[in-house]
C-alpha positions in Angstrom: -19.2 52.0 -60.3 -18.9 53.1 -56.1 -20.9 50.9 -53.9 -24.4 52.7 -52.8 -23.4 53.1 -49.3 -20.2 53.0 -46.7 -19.7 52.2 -43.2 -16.8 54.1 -41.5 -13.3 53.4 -42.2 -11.3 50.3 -40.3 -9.4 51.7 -37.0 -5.6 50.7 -37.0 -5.1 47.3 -35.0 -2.6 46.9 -32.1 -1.2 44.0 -34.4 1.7 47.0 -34.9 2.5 50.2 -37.4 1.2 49.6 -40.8 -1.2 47.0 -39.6 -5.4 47.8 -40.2 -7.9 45.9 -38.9 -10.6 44.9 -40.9 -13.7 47.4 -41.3 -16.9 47.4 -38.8 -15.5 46.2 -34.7 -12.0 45.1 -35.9 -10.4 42.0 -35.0 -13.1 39.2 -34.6 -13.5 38.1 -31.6 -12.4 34.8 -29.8 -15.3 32.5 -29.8 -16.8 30.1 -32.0 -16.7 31.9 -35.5 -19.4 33.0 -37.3 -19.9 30.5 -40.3 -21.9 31.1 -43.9 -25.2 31.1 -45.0 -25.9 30.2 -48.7 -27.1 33.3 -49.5 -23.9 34.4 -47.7 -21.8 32.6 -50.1 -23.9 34.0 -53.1 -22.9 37.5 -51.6 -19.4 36.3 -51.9 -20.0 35.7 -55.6 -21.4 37.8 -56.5 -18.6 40.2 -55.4 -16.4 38.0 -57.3 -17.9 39.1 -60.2 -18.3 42.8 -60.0 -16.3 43.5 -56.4 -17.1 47.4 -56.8 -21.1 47.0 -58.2 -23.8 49.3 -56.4 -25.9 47.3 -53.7 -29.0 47.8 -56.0 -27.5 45.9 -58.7 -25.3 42.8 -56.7 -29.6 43.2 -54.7 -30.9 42.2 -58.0 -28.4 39.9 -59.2 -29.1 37.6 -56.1 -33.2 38.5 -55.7 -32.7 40.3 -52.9 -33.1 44.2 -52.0 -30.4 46.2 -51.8 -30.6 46.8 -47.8 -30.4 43.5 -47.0 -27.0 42.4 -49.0 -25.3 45.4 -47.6 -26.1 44.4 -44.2 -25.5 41.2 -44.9 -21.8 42.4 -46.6 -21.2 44.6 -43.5 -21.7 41.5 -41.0 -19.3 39.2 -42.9 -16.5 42.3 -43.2 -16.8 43.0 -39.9 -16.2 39.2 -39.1 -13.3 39.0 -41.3 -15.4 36.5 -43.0 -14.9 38.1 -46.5 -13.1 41.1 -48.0 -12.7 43.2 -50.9 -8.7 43.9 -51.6 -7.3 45.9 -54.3 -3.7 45.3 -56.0 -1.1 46.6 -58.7 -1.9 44.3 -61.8 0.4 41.1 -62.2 2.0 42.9 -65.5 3.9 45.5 -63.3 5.5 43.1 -61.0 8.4 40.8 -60.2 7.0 38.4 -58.0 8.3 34.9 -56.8 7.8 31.8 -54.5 10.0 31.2 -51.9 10.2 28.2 -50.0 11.4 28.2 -46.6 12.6 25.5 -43.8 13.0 26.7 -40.4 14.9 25.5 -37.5 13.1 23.5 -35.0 10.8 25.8 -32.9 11.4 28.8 -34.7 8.2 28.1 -37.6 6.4 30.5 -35.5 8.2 33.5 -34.9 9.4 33.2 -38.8 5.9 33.1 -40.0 5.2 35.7 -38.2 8.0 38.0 -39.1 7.2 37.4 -42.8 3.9 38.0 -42.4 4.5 41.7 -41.4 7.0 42.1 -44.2 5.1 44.5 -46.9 6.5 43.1 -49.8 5.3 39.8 -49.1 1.9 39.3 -50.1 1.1 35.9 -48.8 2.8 33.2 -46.2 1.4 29.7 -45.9 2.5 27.3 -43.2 2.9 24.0 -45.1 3.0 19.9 -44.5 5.9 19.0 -47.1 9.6 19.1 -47.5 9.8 23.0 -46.8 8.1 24.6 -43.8 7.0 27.6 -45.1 6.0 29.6 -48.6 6.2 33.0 -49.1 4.7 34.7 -51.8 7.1 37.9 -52.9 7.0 41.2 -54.6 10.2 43.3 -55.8 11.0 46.2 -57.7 13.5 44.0 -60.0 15.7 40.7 -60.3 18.6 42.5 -58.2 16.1 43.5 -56.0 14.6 39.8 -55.3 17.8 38.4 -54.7 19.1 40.7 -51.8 15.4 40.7 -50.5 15.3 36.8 -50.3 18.2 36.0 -49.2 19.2 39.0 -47.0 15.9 39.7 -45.2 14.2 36.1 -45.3 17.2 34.2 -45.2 18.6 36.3 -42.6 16.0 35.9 -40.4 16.7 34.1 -37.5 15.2 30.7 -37.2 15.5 30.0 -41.1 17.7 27.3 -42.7 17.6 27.4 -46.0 15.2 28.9 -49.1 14.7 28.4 -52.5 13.2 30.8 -55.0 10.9 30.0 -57.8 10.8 32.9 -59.8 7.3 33.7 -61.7 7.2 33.7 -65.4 3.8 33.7 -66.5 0.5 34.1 -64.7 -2.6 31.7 -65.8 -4.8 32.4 -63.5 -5.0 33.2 -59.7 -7.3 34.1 -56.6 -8.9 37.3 -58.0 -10.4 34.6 -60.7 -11.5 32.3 -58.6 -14.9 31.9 -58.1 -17.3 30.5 -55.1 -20.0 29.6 -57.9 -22.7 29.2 -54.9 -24.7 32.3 -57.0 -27.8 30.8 -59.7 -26.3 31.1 -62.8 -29.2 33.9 -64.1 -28.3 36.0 -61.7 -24.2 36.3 -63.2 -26.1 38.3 -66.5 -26.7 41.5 -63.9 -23.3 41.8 -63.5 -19.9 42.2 -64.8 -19.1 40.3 -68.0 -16.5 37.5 -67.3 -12.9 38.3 -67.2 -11.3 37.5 -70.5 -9.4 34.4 -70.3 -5.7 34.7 -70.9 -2.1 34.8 -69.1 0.2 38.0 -68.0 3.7 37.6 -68.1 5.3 38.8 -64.6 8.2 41.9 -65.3 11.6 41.2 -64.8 11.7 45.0 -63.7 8.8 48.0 -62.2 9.1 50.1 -65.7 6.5 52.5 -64.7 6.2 52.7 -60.8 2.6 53.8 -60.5 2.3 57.7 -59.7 2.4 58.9 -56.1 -1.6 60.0 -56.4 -2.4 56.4 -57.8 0.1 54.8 -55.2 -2.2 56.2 -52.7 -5.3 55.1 -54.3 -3.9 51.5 -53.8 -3.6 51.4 -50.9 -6.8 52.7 -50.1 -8.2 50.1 -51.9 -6.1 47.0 -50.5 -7.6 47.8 -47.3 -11.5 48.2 -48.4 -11.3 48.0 -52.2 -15.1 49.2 -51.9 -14.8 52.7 -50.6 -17.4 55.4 -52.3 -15.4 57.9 -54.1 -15.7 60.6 -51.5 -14.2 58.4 -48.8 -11.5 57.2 -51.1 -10.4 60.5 -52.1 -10.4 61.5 -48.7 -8.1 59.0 -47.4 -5.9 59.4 -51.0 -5.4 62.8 -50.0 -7.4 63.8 -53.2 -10.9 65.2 -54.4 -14.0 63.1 -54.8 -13.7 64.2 -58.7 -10.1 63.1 -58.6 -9.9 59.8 -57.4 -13.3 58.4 -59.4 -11.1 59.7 -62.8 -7.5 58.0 -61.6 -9.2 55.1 -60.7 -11.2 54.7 -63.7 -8.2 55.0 -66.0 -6.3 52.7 -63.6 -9.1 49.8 -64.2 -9.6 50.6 -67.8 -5.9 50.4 -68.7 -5.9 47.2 -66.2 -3.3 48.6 -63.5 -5.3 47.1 -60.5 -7.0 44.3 -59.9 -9.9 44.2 -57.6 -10.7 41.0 -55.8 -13.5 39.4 -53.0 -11.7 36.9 -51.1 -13.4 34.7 -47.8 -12.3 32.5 -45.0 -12.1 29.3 -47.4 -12.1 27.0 -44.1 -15.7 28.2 -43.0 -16.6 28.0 -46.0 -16.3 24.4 -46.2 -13.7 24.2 -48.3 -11.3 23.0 -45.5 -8.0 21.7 -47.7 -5.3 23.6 -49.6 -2.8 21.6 -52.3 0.2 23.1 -53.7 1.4 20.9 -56.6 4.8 21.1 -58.2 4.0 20.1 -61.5 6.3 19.9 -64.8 5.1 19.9 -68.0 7.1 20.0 -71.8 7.0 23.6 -73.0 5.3 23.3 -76.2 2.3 22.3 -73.6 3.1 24.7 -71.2 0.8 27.7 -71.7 -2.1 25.1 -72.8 -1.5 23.4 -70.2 -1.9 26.4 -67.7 -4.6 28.2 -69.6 -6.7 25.0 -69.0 -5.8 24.6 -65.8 -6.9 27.9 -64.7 -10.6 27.3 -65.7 -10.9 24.6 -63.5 -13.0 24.5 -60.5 -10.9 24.3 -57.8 -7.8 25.6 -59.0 -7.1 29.3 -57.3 -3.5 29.6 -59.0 -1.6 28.1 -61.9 1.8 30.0 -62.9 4.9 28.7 -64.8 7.8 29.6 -62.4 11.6 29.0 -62.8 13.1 25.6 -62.2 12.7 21.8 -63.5 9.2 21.9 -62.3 7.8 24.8 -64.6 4.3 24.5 -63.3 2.9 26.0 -59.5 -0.8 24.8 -59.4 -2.8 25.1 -55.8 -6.0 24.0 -55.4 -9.1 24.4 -52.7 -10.8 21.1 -51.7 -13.5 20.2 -49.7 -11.2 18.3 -48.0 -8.3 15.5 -47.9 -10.9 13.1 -49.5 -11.1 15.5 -52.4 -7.2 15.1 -53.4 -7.4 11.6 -55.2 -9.9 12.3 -57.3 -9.3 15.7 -58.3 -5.4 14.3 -59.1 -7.4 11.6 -61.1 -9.2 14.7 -63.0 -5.4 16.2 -63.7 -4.2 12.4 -65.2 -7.6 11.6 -67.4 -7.3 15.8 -68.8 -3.6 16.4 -68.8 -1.6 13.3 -69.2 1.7 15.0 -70.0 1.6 16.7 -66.7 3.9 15.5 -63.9 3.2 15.8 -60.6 6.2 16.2 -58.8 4.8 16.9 -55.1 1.9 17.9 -53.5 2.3 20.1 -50.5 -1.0 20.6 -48.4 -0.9 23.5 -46.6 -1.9 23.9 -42.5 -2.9 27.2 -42.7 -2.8 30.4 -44.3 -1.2 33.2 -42.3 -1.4 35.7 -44.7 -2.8 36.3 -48.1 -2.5 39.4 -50.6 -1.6 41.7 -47.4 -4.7 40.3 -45.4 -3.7 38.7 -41.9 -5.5 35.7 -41.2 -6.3 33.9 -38.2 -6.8 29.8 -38.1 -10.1 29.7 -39.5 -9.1 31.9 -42.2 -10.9 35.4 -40.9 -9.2 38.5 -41.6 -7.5 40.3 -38.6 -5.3 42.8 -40.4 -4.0 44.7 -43.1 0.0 45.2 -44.2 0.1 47.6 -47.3 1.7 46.6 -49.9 5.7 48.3 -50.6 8.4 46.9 -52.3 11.3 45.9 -50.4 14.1 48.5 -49.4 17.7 47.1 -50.3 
């Protein structure tokens, strides 16, 4: 369903071509940031749940009218406090995590340079054995390969990278939830995603049309445009892009998703596990892991340690007993390592800032070699 009402579309950012600023000012200002409310984080929520709902229904799903929660909405996009991002479907990808150590000095300008790459969709600086992880999209196999190692490896500044190819998808970000909404108000919305994993594509079998291409990306920059304005910026009619888009989410090509500025929203500390577990357990193992709390992304990837698991704490106190949770429920998982991460420069083509605030945009496009 299109959202009740619209503000006018982001201006592009001097952060360089291809790069949008959020919608409302732009770029948030220097300055103390501007932190959540609860009914703030309710919003966020709620938009989890049904990102593209009308305001009169996310209104009533948090006992609020509709005028206030689109204010409210239009104040936290405008303060790249929280988004709404829109994305190909994990099934029509080859996607991978690449690890990457830099030369002294050079973490910077590396992060910085991935970061505007359009095939990869997220770059965390890390505290661990590697410097860097970059989360990668590709057309195919042949494709990853001369990406990694041709445009990130030959990047200057970068020693050495190691790929860890995605197999299967458990769960990630887009089914995460804040859980800050009362627990009544979740029955005016969306029913709950079905629980279940997607295996990643060795190979893009059906490249999505040119038409729904540009609906995409659209939608990855304000995945809550009214129709009219999205067919308008698709290069399409009002009539046009409600029908493409409707046949996109009902045969589950996109995925819509509200994300936030985790660190202002107190939830100040980022894990990455490595994790191995014997195969028979695997996709258990995962499944469960996926419906826990805290747990924003569990995916079997190539390599000894089959299991990629990150987590969002409420901070370094929270690591010991949430890896006590993982012994008492999983006992045939192995931790290998636990990376925390020092910020998140990028994630799912959003630009972030060190609080975590949206400053840009880099559409999405699979790499050229």
């Amino acid at each position: 369903m299109a959202p009740d009402s619209r503000s006018p579309g982001p201006p592009v950012s001097s952060a360089g071509p291809g790069v949008h600023s959020p919608g409302g000012p732009g770029v948030p200002s220097p300055g103390p940031p501007v932190r959540f409310s609860e009914l703030d984080l309710a919003l966020v929520d709620a938009l989890q749940a049904a990102p593209r709902a009308p305001w009169s229904q996310i209104g009533k799903a948090l006992g609020v009218d509709a005028t206030t929660v689109a204010r409210r909405w239009e104040r936290l996009r405008a303060h790249g406090l929280a988004w709404v991002t829109a994305y190909d479907a994990a099934k029509s990808a080859t996607v991978a995590y690449v690890e990457v150590r830099c030369r002294p000095r050079s973490l910077e300008a590396v992060s910085r340079a991935l970061a505007g790459m359009p095939w990869v969709f997220s770059v965390d600086v890390t505290a661990g054995d590697f410097d860097l992880l970059a989360s990668v999209v590709a057309a195919d196999l042949p494709s990853l390969g001369r990406s990694v190692h041709g445009l990130i490896g030959g990047l200057k500044g970068v020693r050495s990278t190691r790929t860890r190819l995605g197999i299967t998808l458990y769960g990630e970000g887009g089914d995460w939830r804040m859980r800050a909404m009362e627990p009544a108000g979740h029955a005016e919305l969306a029913a709950p995603r079905a629980s279940g994993s997607t295996a990643y594509s060795a190979r893009t079998h059906h490249p999505p049309a040119p038409e729904d291409q540009a609906l995409l990306a659209a939608l990855g920059v304000d995945g809550r445009l009214g129709y009219t304005e999205l067919g308008a910026r698709a290069g399409t009619s009002e009539h046009t892009a409600r029908r493409r888009l409707r046949r996109l989410v009902r045969d589950g090509d996109i995925t819509f998703r509200c994300d936030l500025a985790h660190p202002l929203a107190g939830l100040s500390t980022v894990v990455l596990y490595r994790t191995a577990v014997p195969h028979t357990h695997l996709a258990a193992t995962g499944t469960a892991l996926a419906r826990m709390d805290a747990v924003r992304l569990a995916v079997s990837v190539s390599g000894s340690d089959n299991l990629l698991v990150m987590v969002w704490l409420r901070g370094l106190h929270a690591i010991d007993p949430f890896e006590a949770q993982l012994a008492e429920r999983f006992p045939l998982l192995r931790v290998s390592d636990r990376t925390v991460l020092l910020r998140s420069r990028k994630r799912m083509g959003r630009l972030l800032d060190d609080t975590g605030r949206a400053t840009g945009h880099v559409p999405f496009a699979l790499p050229g070699v």
